[in-house]
C-alpha positions, -999 to +999 in steps of 0.1 A: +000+000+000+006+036-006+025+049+031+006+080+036+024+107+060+000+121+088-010+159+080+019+178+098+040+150+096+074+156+115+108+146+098+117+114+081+146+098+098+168+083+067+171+045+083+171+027+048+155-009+050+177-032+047+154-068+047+120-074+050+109-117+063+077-123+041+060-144+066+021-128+066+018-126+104-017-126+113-006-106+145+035-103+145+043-092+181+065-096+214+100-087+189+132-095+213+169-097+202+189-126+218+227-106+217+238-144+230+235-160+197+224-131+175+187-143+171+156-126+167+123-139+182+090-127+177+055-143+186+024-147+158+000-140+188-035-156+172-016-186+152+000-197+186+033-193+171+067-184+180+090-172+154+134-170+160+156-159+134+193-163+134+205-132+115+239-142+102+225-171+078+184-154+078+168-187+085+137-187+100+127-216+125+093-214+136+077-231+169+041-242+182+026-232+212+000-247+236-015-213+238-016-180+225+023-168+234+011-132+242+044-118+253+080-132+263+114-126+276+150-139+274+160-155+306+193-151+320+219-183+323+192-203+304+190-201+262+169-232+262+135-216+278+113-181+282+098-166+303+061-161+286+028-143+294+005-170+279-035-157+271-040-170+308-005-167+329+028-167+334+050-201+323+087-211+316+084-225+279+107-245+261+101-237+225+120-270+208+100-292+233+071-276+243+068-282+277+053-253+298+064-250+334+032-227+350+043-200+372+011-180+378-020-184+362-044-159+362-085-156+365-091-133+340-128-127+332-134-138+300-127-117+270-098-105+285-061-121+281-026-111+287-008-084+258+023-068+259+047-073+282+087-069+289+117-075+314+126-043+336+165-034+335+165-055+372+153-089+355+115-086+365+090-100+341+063-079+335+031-079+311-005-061+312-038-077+303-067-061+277-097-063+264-103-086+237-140-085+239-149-055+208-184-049+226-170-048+265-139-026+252-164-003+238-187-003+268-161-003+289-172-032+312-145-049+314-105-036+319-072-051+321-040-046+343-001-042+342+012-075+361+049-079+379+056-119+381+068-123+412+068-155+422+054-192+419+015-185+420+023-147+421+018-123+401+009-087+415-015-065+394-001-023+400-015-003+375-052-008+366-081+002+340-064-003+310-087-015+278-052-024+256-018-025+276+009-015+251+041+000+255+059-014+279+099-003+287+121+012+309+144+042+305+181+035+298+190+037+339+153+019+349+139+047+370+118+056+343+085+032+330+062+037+303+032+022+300-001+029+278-036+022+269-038+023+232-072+037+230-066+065+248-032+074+227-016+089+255+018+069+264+021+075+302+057+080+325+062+066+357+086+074+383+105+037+387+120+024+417+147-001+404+152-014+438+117-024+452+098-026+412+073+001+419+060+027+393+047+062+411+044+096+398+018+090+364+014+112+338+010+120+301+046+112+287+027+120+252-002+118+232-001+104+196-014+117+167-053+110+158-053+078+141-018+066+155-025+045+188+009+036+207+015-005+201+050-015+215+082+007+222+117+001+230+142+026+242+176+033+227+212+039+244+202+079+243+168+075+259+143+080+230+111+059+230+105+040+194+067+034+190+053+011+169+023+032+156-009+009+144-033+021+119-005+046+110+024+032+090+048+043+114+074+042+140+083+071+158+109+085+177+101+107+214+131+124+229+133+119+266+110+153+274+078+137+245+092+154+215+093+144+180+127+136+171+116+112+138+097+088+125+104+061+102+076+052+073+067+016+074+046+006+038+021-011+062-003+004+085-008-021+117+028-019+127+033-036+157+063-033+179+100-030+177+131-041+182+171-030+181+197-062+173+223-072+151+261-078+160+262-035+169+227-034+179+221-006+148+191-023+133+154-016+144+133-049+140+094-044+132+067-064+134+035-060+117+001-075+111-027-085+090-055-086+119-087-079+111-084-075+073-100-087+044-085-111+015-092-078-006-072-058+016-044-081+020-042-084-017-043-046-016-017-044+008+006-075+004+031-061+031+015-066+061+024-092+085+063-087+072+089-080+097+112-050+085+146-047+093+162-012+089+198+002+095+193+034+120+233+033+128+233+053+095+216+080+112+236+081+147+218+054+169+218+021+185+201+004+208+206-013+241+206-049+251+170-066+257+173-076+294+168-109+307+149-125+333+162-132+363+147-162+377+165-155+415+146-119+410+110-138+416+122-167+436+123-196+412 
C-alpha cells in the first residue's frame, strides 16, 4: 500500500531498509533480540506461534505453542527456555519441546487475556492484560492490568483500568517506566523504583497523533522511546521530554512493535500484522504481516541490550 504521511507530519529519519521476512503474520508481536546467539524472536500471537531468526544465515525456525504466546522474555543463564505471558498466565516455555512449566495463572474474566509485556532493566517480568471483547472494550465493562511476576503462583497487578496494555519499557538507567492504553493514545511515565519494582508519579509522557495509537516501544542507548504506531504506517521516535525527534515510514499500516539487534545493535526490527483484514485488503496491501529490518546506525543510533529474566529476581 501507498504509506501515507500524517497531516503535519514531523521529519523522516533516513534508516534505509535493509530486509523485509515475508511471513504474513496474522498478528506479529512480542519482537526481542537474543545478543547471546544473534537471534531474533517474535511471537504470531492468534496462530500460537513463535518465530526466532538467526540473522547471520536469515533462517527462520518457527515453533508451536499450547497457547496464545502473548508476550516473552530472554531468561538469564538459560537459552533453552522463556519466560512467557500465555492468554492465561505466566509459564517457563521450552520452545523445541514444548513443555510449559506454570508460574502464575491468572482468573481473567473472559474476553480478556494477557498483551504486551517486557523484562525491567532488574530482571523482572512484567506484562498487562486487555480487552479482547470488541463490545465490552467499547462499553467499557471490562478492563485489564499491568502484572509484575513475582513469584510461583504470584503475580501482582499495580497499575489498573487499562482496555489495551501497550508500550511497555524502561528508560536506559530503569527509574523511568512507560506504560499505555492504546485507545486513549496517550503513552504515560512513571517514576520507577529499580530497587523495590514500583512505578509512582503517572502522567501523560505524550499523546499520539489521531489515528496513531501507541503498540510497542523500545528505548535506545540515548533515551528516545520508538513506538510502533498501528493504523498509521509508522514508527516514531520521542526524545526523553515527548518530543518528535523522527519517524520512520513503514509501507504497512498495523505496525506492531519494535526491536534494536544485530552484532552493533544498529538495526530496528518491526513487526506488523494483518488482523482484522479482508483477502481484498491483504491483496491490496501484500506487506503486512512482514517483519522490517532497517539500519538506524546510519543516522547516529543504536540500541541497548534486551534484558533478561532473572529467575533468582522472583524466587524460582
Amino acid at each position: 500500500m501507498t504509506n501515507a504521511r500524517p497531516p503535519n507530519a514531523h521529519p523522516v529519519l533516513d534508516a534505509p531498509l535493509v530486509a523485509t521476512f515475508a511471513l504474513g503474520n496474522t498478528l506479529g508481536e512480542g519482537v526481542t533480540w537474543d545478543e547471546r546467539d544473534q537471534s531474533l524472536w517474535w511471537t504470531d500471537i492468534h496462530e500460537r506461534r513463535l518465530h526466532r531468526l538467526d540473522w547471520a544465515s536469515r533462517a527462520v525456525e518457527t515453533f508451536a505453542a499450547p497457547e496464545r504466546v502473548c508476550s516473552f522474555g530472554l531468561i538469564e543463564g538459560d537459552s533453552g527456555r522463556l519466560v512467557v505471558a500465555f492468554e492465561s498466565g505466566f509459564a517457563l516455555f521450552t520452545p523445541r519441546s514444548g513443555v510449559v512449566e506454570w508460574l502464575a495463572r491468572q482468573d481473567l474474566p473472559a474476553g480478556v487475556r494477557f498483551n504486551d509485556g517486557r523484562v525491567d532493566r532488574q530482571g523482572r517480568f512484567w506484562a498487562g492484560t486487555m480487552v479482547e471483547d470488541e463490545a465490552a472494550r467499547a462499553a467499557k465493562s471490562l478492563a485489564g492490568a499491568l502484572y509484575r511476576l513475582d513469584g510461583r503462583d504470584r503475580a501482582t497487578p499495580l497499575v489498573h483500568g487499562a482496555l489495551i496494555s501497550n508500550s511497555l519499557c524502561w528508560s536506559p538507567d530503569g527509574t523511568r517506566m512507560y506504560y499505555t492504553d492504546g485507545p486513549t493514545r496517550r503513552i504515560r511515565a512513571f517514576d520507577y523504583d529499580p530497587a523495590t519494582g514500583m512505578p509512582s508519579n503517572e502522567r501523560v509522557f505524550v499523546t499520539t497523533e489521531e489515528g496513531a495509537f501507541p503498540d510497542g516501544a523500545n528505548i535506545d542507548a540515548a533515551g528516545h522511546l520508538w513506538s510502533a504506531q498501528w493504523g498509521a504506517s509508522q514508527v516514531v521516535r520521542y526524545a526523553p521530554d515527548g518530543s518528535v525527534s523522527g519517524v520512520i515510514p513503514v509501507p504497512t499500516a498495523r505496525v506492531s512493535c519494535v526491536a534494536f539487534g544485530g552484532p552493533d545493535l544498529t538495526l530496528l526490527f518491526v513487526t506488523t500484522a494483518r488482523e482484522g483484514m479482508t483477502a481484498a485488503e491483504i491483496a491490496a496491501d501484500p506487506d503486512a504481516g512482514t517483519l522490517f529490518v532497517y539500519d538506524i546506525g546510519i543516522i547516529g543510533t543504536r540500541g541497548l541490550v534486551d534484558s533478561a529474566f532473572k529467575l533468582a529476581s522472583a524466587g524460582i
